[in-house]
C-alpha positions in Angstrom: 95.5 116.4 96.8 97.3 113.9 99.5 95.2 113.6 102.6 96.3 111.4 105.6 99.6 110.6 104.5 102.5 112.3 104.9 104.0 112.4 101.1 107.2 110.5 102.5 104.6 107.2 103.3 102.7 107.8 100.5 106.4 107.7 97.9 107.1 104.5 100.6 103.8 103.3 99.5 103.9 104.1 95.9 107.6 102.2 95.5 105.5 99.0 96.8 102.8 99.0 94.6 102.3 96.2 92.3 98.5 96.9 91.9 95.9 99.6 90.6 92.4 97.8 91.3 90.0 100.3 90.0 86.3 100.4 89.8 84.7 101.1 86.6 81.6 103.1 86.8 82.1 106.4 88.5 86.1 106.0 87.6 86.4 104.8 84.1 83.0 105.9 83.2 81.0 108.8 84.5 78.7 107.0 85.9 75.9 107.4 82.9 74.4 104.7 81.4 72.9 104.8 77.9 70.2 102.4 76.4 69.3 102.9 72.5 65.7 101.8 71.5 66.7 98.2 71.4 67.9 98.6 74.8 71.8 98.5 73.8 74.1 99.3 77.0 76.4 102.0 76.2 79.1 103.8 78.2 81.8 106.3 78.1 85.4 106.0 78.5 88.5 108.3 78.8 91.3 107.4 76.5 93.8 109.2 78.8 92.4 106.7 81.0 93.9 103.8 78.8 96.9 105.9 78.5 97.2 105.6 82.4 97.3 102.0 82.3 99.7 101.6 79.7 102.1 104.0 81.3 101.4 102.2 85.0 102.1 98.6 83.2 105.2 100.1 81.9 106.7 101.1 85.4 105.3 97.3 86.6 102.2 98.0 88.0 98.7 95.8 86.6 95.9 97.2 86.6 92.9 95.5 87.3 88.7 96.4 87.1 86.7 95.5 89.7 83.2 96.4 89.4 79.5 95.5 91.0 78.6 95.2 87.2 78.0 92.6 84.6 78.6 94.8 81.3 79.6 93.9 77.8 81.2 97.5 77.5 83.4 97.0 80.2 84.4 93.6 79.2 85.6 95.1 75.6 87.0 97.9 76.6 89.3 95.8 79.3 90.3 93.3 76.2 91.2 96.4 74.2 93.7 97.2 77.4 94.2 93.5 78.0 93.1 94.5 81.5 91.9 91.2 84.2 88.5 92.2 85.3 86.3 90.8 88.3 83.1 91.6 87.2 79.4 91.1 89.0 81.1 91.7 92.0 78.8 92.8 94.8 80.9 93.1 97.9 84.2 94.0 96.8 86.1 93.5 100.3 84.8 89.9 100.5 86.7 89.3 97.2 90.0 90.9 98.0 91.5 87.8 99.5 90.9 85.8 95.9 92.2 88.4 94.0 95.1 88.8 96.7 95.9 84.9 95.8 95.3 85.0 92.3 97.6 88.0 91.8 99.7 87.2 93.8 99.8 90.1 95.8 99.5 91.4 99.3 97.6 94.5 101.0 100.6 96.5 100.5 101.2 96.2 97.4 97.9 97.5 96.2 96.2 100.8 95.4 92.1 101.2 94.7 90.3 104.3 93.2 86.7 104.1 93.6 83.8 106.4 93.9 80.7 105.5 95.9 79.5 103.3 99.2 79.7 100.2 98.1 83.5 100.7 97.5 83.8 101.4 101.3 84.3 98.2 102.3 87.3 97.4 100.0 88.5 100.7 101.1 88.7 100.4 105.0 90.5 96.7 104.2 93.2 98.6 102.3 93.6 101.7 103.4 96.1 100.8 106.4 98.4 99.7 104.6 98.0 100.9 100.6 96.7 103.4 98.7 93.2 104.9 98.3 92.2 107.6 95.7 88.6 108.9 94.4 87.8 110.8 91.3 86.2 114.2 91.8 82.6 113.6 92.2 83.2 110.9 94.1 80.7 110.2 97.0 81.6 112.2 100.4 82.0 109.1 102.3 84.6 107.6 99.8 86.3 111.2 99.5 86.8 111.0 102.9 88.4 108.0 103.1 90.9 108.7 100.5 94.4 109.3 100.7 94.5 110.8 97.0 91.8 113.0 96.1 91.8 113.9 92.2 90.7 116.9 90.6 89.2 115.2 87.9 86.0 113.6 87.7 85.4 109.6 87.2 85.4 108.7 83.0 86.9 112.8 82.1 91.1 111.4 82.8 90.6 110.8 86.8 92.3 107.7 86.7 95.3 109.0 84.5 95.9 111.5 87.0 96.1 108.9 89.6 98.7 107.1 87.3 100.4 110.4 86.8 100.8 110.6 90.4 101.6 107.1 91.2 104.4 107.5 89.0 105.6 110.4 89.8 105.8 109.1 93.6 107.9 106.0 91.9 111.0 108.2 90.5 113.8 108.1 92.7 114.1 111.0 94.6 
């Protein structure tokens, strides 16, 4: 569902993008955490998800994880879809400029899904001028805030829809 866009800016916006900066858990993941006896991280990922970012990278658009955490899950699963992650990142909007230079990218040219308050900050920097989406069971605060709301919950396919959409916004009309 589109909210505070008119689907005209958001295609305008979509034809711009570059950029998918996603957080992980909450989007990727669903946010659950798993430790075995020997206190072994373990988390749980959507393959429609890395289907997503393989049919964004296809249409030109990177993809890239930003998350609050340090976590050897994240950091395999992002080499198995030779993603760029910023990782142990705790204020995410105070980052944005490096990843801005690095990528060589501009506000614009960038879309975020993310899913709880500490996202926010990111969010308000970006929303202006690109494009904001949050998985189903995202936070209220965050939902509110978005311009794409998905039907799917974080780590279940939420971010494939959000490619699905992106690219669909992309065709020519």
């Amino acid at each position: 569902m589109l909210r505070g866009l008119s689907r005209a800016e958001a295609r305008r916006r979509a034809q711009a993008l570059r950029l998918v900066l996603t957080d992980c858990d909450g989007v990727l993941t669903d946010a659950s955490v798993y430790y075995s006896a020997k206190g072994e991280e373990l988390k749980r990922f959507s393959i429609r998800d890395g289907l997503g970012v393989e049919r964004l990278r296809k249409s030109g658009v990177a993809t890239v994880i930003l998350s609050g955490e340090l976590s050897p899950s994240v950091v395999l699963r992002a080499e198995k879809l030779a993603l760029r992650t910023f990782l142990g990142v705790k204020d995410k909007a105070a980052r944005l400029a490096e990843i801005k230079t690095e990528l060589g990218v501009d506000d614009h040219e960038i879309a975020f899904i993310g899913d709880d308050v500490n996202d926010l900050g990111l969010i308000e920097r970006l929303a202006p001028h690109g494009l904001i989406a949050a998985p189903a069971d995202a936070q209220p605060e965050v939902r509110a805030r978005a311009h794409f709301h998905c039907r799917i919950p974080g780590g279940q396919g939420a971010f494939r829809e959000l490619a699905e959409w992106l690219l669909e916004l992309r065709r020519p009309a």
